[in-house]
KEKE-3310 file (N, C-alpha, C; in steps of 0.2 Angstrom, whole numbers, plus 5000, padded with zeros to 4 digits):
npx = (4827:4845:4852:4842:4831:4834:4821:4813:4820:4811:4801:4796:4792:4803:4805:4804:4815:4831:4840:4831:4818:4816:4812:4802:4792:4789:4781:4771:4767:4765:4754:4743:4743:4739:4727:4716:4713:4696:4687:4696:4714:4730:4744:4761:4777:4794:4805:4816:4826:4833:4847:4849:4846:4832:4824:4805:4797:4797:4788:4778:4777:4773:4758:4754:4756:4746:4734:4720:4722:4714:4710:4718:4727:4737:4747:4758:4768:4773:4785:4783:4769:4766:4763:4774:4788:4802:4813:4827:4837:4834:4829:4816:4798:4783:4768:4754:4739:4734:4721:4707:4708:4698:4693:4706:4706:4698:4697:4712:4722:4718:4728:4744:4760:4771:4773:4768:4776:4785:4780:4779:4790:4793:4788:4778:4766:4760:4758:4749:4737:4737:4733:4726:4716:4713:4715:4710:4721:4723:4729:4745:4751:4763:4762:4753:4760:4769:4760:4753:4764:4769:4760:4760:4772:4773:4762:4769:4778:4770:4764:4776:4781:4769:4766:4773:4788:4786:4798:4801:4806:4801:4790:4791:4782:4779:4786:4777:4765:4769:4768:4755:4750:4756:4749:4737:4735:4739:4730:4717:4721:4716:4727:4730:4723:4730:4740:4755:4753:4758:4770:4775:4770:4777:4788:4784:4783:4795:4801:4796:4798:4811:4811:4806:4816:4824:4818:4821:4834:4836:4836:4838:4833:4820:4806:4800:4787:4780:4778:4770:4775:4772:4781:4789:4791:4799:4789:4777:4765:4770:4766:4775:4778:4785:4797:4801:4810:4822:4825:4837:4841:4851:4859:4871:4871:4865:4848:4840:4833:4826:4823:4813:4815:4812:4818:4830:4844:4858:4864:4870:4862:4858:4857:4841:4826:4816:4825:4830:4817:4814:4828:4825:4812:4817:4825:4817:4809:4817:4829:4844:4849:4859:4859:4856:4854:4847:4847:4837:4836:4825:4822:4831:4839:4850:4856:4862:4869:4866:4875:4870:4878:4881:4881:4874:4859:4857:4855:4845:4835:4833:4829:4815:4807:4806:4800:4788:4784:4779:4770:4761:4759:4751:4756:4758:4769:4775:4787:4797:4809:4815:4814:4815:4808:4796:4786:4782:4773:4755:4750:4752:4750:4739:4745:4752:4764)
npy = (5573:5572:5585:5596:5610:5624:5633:5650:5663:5666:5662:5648:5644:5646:5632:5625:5625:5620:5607:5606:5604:5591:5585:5592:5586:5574:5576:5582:5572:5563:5568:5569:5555:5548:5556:5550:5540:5532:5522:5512:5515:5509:5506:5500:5494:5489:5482:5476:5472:5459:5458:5471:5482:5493:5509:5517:5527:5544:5549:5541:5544:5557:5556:5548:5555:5564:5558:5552:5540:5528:5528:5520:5505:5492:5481:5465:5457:5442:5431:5418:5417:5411:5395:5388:5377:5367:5366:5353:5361:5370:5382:5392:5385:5387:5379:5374:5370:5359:5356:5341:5327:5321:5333:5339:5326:5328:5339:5340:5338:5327:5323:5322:5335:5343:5356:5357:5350:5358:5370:5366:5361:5374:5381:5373:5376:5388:5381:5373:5381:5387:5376:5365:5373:5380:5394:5409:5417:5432:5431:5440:5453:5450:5433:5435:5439:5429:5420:5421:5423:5410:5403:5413:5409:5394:5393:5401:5393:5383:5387:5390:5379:5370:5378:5379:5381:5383:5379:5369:5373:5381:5390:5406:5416:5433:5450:5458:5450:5443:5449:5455:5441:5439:5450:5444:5434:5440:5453:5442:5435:5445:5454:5467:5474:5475:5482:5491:5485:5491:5491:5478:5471:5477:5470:5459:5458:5459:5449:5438:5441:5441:5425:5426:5427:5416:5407:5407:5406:5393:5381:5367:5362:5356:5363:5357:5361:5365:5350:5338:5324:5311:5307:5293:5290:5288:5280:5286:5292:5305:5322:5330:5346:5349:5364:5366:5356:5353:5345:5337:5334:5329:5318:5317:5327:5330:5330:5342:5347:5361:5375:5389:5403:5419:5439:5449:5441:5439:5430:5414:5401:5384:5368:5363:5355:5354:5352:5339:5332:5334:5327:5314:5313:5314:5302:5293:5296:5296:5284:5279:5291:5305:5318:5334:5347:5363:5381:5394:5410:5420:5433:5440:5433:5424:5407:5394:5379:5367:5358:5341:5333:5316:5315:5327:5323:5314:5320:5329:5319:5313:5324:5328:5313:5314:5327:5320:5311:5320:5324:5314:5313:5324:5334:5349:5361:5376:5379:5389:5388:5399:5410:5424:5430:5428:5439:5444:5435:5429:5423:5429:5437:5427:5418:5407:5406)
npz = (5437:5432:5430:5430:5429:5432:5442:5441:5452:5466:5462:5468:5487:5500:5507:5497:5490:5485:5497:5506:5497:5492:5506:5508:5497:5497:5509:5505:5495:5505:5513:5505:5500:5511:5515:5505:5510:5512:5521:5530:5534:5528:5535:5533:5539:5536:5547:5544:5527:5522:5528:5533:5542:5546:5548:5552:5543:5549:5545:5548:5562:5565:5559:5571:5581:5578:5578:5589:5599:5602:5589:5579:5577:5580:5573:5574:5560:5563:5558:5563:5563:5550:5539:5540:5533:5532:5519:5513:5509:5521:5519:5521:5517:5510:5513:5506:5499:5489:5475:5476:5471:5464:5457:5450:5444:5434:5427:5424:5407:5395:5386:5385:5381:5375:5379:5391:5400:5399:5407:5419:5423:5423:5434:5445:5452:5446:5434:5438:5440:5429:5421:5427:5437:5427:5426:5419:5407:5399:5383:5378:5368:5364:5360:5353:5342:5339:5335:5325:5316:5314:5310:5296:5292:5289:5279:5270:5265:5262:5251:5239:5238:5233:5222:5206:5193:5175:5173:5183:5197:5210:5214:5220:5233:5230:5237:5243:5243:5251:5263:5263:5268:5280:5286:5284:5294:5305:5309:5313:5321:5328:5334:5328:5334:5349:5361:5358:5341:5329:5331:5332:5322:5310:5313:5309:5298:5292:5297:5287:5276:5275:5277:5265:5258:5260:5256:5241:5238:5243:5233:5234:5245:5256:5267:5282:5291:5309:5312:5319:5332:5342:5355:5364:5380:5398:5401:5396:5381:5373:5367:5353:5346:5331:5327:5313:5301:5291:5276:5263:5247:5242:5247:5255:5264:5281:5289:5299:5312:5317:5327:5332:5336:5345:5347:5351:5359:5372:5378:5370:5362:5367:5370:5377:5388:5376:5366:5368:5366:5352:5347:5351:5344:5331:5331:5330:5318:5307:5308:5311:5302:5299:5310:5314:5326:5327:5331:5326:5326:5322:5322:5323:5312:5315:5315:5324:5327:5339:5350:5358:5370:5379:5391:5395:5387:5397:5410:5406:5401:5414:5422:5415:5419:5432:5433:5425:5434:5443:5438:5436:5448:5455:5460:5465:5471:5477:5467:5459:5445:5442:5452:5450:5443:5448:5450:5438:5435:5429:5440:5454:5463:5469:5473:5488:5490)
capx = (4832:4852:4852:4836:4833:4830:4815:4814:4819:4804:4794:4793:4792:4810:4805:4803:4821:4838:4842:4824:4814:4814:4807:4794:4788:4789:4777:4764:4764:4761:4749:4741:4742:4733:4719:4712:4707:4686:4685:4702:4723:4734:4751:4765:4785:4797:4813:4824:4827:4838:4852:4851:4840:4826:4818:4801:4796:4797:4780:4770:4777:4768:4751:4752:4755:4740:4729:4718:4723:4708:4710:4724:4728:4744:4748:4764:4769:4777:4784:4782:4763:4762:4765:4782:4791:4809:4816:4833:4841:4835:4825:4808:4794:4777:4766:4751:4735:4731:4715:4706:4713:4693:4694:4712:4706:4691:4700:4720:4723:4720:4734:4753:4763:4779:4774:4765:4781:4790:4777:4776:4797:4796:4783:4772:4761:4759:4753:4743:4734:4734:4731:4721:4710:4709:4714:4712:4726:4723:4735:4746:4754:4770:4759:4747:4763:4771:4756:4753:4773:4771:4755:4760:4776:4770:4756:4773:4781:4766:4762:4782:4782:4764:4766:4781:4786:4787:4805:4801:4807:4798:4789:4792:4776:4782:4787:4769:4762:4771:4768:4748:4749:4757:4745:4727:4735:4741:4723:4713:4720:4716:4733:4729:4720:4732:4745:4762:4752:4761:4779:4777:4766:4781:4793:4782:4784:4802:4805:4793:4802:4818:4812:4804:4821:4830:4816:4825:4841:4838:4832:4838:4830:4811:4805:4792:4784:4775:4777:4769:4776:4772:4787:4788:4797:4796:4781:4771:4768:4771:4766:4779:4779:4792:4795:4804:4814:4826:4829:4841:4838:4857:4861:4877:4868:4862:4844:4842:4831:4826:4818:4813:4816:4813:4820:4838:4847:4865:4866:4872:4857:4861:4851:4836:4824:4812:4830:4829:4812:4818:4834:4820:4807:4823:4830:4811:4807:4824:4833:4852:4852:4863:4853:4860:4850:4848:4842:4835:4832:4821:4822:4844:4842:4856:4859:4866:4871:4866:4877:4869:4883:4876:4880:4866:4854:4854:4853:4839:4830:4831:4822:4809:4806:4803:4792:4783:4781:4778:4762:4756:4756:4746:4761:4759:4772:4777:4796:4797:4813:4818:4810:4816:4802:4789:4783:4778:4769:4749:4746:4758:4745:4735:4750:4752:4772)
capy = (5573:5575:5591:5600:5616:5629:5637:5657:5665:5669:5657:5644:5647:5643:5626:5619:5626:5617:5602:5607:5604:5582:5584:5595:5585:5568:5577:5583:5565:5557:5569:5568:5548:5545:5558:5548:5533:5533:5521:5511:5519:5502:5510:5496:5495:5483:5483:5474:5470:5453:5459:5479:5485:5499:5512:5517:5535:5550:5553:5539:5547:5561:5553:5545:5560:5568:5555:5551:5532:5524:5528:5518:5497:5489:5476:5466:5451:5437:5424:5414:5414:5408:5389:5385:5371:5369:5358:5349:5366:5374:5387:5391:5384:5387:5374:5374:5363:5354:5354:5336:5324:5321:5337:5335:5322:5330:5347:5339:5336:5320:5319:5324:5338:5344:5361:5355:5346:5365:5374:5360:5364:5381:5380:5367:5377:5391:5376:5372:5388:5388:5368:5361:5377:5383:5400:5414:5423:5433:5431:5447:5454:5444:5426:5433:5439:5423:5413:5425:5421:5404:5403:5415:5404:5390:5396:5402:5388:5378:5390:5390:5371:5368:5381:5376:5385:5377:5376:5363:5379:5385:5399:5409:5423:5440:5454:5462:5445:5437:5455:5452:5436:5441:5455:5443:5432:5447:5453:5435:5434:5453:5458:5473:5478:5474:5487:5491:5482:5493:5488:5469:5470:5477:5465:5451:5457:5458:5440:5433:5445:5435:5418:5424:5427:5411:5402:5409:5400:5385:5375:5359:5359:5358:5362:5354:5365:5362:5344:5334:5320:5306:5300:5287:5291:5287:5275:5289:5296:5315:5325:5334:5348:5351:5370:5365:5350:5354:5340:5339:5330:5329:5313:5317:5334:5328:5334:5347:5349:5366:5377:5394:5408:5428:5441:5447:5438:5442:5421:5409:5397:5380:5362:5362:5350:5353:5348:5334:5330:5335:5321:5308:5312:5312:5297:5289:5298:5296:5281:5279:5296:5310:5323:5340:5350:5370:5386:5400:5417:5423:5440:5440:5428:5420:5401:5390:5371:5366:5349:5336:5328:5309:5318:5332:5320:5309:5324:5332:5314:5313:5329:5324:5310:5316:5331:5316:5309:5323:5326:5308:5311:5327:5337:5355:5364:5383:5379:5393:5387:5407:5415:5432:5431:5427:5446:5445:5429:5432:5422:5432:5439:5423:5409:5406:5406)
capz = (5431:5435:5427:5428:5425:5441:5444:5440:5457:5468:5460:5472:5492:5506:5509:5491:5487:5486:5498:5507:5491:5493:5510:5507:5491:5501:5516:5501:5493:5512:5514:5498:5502:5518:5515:5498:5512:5516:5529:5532:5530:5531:5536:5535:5537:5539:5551:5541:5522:5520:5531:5531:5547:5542:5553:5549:5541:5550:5544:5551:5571:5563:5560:5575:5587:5576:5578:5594:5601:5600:5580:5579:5577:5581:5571:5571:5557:5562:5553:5566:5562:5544:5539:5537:5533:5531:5516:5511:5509:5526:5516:5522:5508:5509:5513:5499:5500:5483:5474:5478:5465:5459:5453:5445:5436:5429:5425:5420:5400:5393:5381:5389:5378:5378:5382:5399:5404:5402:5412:5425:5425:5426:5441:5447:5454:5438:5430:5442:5441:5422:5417:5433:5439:5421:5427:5413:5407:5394:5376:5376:5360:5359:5361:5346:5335:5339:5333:5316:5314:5314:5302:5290:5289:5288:5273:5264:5263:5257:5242:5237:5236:5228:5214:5201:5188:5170:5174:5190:5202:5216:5214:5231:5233:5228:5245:5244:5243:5258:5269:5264:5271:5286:5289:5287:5301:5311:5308:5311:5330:5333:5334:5326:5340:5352:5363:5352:5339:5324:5330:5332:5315:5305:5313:5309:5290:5292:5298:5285:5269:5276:5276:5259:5251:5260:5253:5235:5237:5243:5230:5234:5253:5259:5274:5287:5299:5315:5311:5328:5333:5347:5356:5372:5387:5407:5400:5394:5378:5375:5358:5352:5337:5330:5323:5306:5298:5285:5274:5257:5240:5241:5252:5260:5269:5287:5290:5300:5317:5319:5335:5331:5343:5342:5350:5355:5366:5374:5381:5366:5364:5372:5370:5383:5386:5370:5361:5368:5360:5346:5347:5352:5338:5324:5329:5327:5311:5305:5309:5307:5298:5302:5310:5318:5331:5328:5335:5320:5330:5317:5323:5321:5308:5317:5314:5328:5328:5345:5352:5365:5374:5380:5398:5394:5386:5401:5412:5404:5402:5422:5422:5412:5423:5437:5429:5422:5439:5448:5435:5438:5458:5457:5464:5463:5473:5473:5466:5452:5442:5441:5457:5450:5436:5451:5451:5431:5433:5431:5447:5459:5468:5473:5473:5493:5489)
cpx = (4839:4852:4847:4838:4830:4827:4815:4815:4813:4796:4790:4797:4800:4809:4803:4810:4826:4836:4831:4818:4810:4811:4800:4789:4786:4784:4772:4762:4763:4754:4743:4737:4735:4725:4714:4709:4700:4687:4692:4708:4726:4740:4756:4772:4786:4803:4817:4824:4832:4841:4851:4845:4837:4825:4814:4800:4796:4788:4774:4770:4773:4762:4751:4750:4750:4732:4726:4720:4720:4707:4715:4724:4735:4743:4755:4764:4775:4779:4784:4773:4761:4764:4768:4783:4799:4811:4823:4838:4841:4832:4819:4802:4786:4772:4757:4745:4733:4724:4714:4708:4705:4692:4699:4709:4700:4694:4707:4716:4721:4726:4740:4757:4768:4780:4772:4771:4785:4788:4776:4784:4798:4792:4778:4766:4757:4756:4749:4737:4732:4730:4724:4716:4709:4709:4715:4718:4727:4731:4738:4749:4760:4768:4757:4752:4767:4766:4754:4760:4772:4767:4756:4767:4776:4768:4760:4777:4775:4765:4769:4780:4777:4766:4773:4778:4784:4795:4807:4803:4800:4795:4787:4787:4781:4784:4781:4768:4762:4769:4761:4747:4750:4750:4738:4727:4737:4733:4717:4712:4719:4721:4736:4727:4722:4737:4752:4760:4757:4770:4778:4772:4773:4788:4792:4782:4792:4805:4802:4795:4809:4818:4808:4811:4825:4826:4820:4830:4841:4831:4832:4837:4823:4810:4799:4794:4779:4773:4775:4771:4775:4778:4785:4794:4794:4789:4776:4775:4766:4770:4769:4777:4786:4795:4797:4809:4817:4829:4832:4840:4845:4857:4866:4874:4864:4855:4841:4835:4830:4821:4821:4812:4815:4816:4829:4839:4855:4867:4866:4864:4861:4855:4847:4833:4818:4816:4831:4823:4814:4822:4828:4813:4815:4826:4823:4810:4814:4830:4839:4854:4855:4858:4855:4852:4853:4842:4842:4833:4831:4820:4829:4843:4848:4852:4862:4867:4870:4868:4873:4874:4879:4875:4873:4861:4853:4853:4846:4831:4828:4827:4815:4806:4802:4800:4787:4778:4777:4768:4757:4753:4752:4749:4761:4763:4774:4785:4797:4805:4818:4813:4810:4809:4795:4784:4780:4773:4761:4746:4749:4753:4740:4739:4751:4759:4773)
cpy = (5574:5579:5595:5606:5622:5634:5644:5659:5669:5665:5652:5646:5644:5636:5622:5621:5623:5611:5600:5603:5596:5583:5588:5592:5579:5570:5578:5577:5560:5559:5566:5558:5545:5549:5554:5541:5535:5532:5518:5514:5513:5505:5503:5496:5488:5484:5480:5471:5466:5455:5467:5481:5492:5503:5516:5527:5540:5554:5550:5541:5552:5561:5552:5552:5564:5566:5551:5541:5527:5525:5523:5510:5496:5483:5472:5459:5448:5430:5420:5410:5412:5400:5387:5381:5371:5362:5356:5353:5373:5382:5386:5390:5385:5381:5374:5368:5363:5354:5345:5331:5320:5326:5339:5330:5323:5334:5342:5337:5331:5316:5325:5329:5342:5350:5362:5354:5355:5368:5372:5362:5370:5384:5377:5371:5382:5386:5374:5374:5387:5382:5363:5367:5379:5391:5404:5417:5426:5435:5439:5447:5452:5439:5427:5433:5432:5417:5415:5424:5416:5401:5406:5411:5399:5391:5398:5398:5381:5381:5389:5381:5367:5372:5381:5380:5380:5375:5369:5368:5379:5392:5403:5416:5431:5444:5454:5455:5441:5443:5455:5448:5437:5444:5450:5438:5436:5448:5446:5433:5439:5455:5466:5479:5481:5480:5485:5488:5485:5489:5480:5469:5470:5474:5459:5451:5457:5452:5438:5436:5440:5428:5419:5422:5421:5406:5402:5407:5397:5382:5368:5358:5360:5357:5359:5357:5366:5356:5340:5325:5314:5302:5298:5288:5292:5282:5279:5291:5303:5315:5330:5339:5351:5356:5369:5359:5351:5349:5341:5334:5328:5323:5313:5324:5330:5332:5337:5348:5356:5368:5384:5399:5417:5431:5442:5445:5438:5433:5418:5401:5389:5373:5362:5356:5350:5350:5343:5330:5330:5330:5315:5308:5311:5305:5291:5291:5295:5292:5279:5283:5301:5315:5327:5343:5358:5375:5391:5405:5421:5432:5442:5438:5424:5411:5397:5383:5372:5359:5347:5333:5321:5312:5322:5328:5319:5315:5328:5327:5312:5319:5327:5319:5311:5322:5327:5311:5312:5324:5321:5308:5315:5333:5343:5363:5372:5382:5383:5391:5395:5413:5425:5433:5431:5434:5448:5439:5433:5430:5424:5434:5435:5418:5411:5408:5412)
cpz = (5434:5432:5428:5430:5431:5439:5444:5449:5456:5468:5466:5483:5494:5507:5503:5487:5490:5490:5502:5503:5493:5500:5508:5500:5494:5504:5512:5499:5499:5515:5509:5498:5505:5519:5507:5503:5513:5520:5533:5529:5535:5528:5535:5533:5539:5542:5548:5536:5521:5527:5535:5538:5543:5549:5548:5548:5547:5552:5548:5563:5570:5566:5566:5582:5585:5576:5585:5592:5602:5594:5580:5581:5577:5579:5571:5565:5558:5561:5557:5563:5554:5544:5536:5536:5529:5524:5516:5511:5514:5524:5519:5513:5511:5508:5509:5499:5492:5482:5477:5470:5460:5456:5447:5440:5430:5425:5422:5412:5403:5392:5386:5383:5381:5380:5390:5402:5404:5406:5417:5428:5427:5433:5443:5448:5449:5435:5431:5440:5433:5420:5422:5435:5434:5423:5421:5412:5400:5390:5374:5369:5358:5357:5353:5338:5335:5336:5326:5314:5311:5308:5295:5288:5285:5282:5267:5260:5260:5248:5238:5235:5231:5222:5214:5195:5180:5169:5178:5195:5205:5213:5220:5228:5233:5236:5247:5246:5250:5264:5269:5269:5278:5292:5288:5294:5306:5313:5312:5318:5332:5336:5333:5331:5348:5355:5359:5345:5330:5323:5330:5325:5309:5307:5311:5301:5290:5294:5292:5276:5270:5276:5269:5255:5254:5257:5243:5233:5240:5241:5231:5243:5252:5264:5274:5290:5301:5314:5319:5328:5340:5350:5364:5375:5395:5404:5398:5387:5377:5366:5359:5344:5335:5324:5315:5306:5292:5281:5266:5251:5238:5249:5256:5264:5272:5288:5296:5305:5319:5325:5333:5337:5340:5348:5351:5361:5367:5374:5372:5367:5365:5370:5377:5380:5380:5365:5361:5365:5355:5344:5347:5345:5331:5325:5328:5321:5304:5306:5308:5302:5302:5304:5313:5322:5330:5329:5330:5325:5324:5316:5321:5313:5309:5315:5318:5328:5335:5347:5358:5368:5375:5386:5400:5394:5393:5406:5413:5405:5411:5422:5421:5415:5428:5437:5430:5427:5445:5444:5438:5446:5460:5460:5462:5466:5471:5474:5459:5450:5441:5444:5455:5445:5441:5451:5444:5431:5433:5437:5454:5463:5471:5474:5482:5495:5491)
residu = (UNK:UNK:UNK:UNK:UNK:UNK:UNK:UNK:UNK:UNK:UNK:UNK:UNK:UNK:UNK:UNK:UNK:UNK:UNK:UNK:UNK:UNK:UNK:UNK:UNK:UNK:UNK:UNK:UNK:UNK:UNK:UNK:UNK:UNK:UNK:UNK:UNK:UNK:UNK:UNK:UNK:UNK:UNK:UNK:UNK:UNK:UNK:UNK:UNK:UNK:UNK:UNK:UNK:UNK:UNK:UNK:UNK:UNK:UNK:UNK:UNK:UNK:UNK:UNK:UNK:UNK:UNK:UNK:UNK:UNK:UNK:UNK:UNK:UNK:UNK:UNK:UNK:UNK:UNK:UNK:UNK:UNK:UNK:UNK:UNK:UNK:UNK:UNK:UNK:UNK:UNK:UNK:UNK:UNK:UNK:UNK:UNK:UNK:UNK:UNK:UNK:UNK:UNK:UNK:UNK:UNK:UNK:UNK:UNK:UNK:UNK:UNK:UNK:UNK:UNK:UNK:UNK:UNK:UNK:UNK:UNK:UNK:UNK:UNK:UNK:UNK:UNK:UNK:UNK:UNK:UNK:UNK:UNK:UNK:UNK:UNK:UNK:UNK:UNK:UNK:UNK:UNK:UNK:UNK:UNK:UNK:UNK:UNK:UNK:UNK:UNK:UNK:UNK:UNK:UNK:UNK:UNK:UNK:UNK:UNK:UNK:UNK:UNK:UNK:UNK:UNK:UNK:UNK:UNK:UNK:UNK:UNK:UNK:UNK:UNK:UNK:UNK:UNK:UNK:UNK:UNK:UNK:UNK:UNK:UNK:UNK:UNK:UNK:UNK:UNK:UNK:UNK:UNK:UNK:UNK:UNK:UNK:UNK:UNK:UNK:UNK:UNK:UNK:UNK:UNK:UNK:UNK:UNK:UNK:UNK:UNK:UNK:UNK:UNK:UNK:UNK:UNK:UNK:UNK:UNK:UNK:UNK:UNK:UNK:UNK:UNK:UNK:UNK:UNK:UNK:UNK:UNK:UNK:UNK:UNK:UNK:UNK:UNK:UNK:UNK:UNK:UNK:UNK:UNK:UNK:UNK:UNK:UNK:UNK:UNK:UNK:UNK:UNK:UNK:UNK:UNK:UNK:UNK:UNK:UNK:UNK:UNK:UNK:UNK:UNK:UNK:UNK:UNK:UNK:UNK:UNK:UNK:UNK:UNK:UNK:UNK:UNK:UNK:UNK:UNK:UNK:UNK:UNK:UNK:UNK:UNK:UNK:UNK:UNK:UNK:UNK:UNK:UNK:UNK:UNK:UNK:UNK:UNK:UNK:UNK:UNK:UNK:UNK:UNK:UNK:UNK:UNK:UNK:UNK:UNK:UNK:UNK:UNK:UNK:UNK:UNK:UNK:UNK:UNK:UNK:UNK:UNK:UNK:UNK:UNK:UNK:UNK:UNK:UNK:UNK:UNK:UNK:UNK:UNK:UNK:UNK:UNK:UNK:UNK:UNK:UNK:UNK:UNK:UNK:UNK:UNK:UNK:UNK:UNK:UNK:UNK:UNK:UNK)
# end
């Protein structure tokens, strides 16, 4: 604590008081340590982080001068003995054997989707792991509220459109009605049962009481949501879904491209490559129509227009590309797209990288 609150005098011995205190708690949790091993204690330092030279603890001279020398292994690690390889940028990479490509072709998808091509972007080898070995990772409680989101949406916007009143209005599901709903697909994935399961339950009735009442004044829109679509690119085709499409019964309103997002975010959302599908499935479906590209943070309720430049597109279509070639070759390198995130991935423990 930066404050904490001192000790009654007396209470605690000379060597657990004042600057003292941090050593002597350090030498209990080293002791404390080394005696929990049975049959091996695996000691290891390094001498230098990036730049910053190190020297090793205090403690393990200790150990050493207390433990006979015939007890005792010298190990050292050097990078010399793993197998490097230098690339383009003079960085060391990790050289990584591939499954056998008769395997590959037993185990890969059939069919190509647009969230493969993301996960193949944000690291060949993660996909690997997940799409080619089929490695488990089990669905935490953002995934399940995210898929109870999308359903209970979805299910509100069908009932609003099917039931008319005798007016010809919509009849949009009461609060109760819409927070039910919520709760049988919360419930349906075992979300219920899930860690935090309370707080992301009554956030997921709070998004879907807000898309109940903006279904209440717009009468002259109808949504599609999770429309899928088939588009062709690099010579393949990719299944796209597309989280909502907002069209207008009023002909001069341009129809409306949506990609739902939750969560705060500090950054300004930005057209990626899903937005590009998106561009690509609208200018199929919707030929020579106006069509705008936006981002709904369902959590914010924020609203964004997202613009493409030609510049971007063709940017992002190069991407894509070579994603799409990299898939066909079987190429599954450790290139994480945001190495800072490699330490949450579920395969960080067994990737080679």
């Amino acid at each position: 604590r930066s404050s904490p609150v001192a000790a009654p005098q007396g209470m605690l011995p000379p060597e657990s008081v004042g600057s003292a205190a941090h050593a002597s708690g350090e030498s209990c949790l080293f002791y404390v340590g080394v005696t929990r091993a049975r049959e091996h204690l695996i000691l290891s330092y390094s001498e230098r982080y990036g730049k910053q030279k190190y020297k090793p603890s205090p403690y393990l001279d200790a150990l050493e001068t207390g433990v006979p020398a015939a007890r005792i292994t010298r190990l050292r690690w050097e990078p010399e003995a793993f197998n490097l390889t230098k690339n383009a940028d003079d960085q060391p990479e990790a050289v990584l054997s591939d499954p056998g490509e008769e395997f590959i072709n037993a185990m890969k998808p059939k069919t190509l989707n647009i969230s493969a091509i993301e996960a193949y972007q944000r690291c060949p080898r993660q996909y690997a792991y997940s799409s080619i070995y089929r490695f488990g990772n089990q669905a935490d409680t953002y995934r399940l509220f995210w898929q109870a989101t999308h359903k209970a949406v979805e299910e509100l916007h069908k009932r609003a459109q099917q039931e008319v009143t005798d007016t010809g209005q919509k009849r949009v599901p009461a609060e109760e009605e819409a927070r039910e709903l919520y709760t049988q697909h919360w419930q349906a994935l075992g979300g219920h049962l899930a860690p935090f399961a309370e707080m992301y339950e009554e956030h997921g009735h709070s998004i879907i009481e807000a898309v109940r009442r903006n279904l209440t004044t717009q009468e002259h829109v109808t949504w599609e949501t999770r429309s899928r679509y088939d588009v062709e690119i690099a010579g393949k085709t990719v299944h796209v879904t597309v989280d909502r499409i907002e069209a207008s019964n009023q002909a001069s309103e341009p129809v409306k491209f949506v990609r739902t997002r939750f969560g705060r975010r500090k950054d300004k959302p930005t057209a990626e490559m899903r937005e590009l599908f998106y561009l690509l499935a609208s200018r199929q479906q919707h030929p020579g129509q106006s069509v705008e590209l936006h981002s709904h943070n369902m959590s914010t309720g924020e609203i964004v227009p997202l613009k493409m430049t030609a510049r971007k597109e063709q940017s992002l279509f190069e991407d894509v590309e070579q994603s799409i070639q990299g898939l066909e070759d079987n190429q599954y390198p450790a290139k994480p797209q945001e190495p800072f995130r490699c330490p949450g991935c579920p395969f960080f423990f067994i990737c080679p990288a």
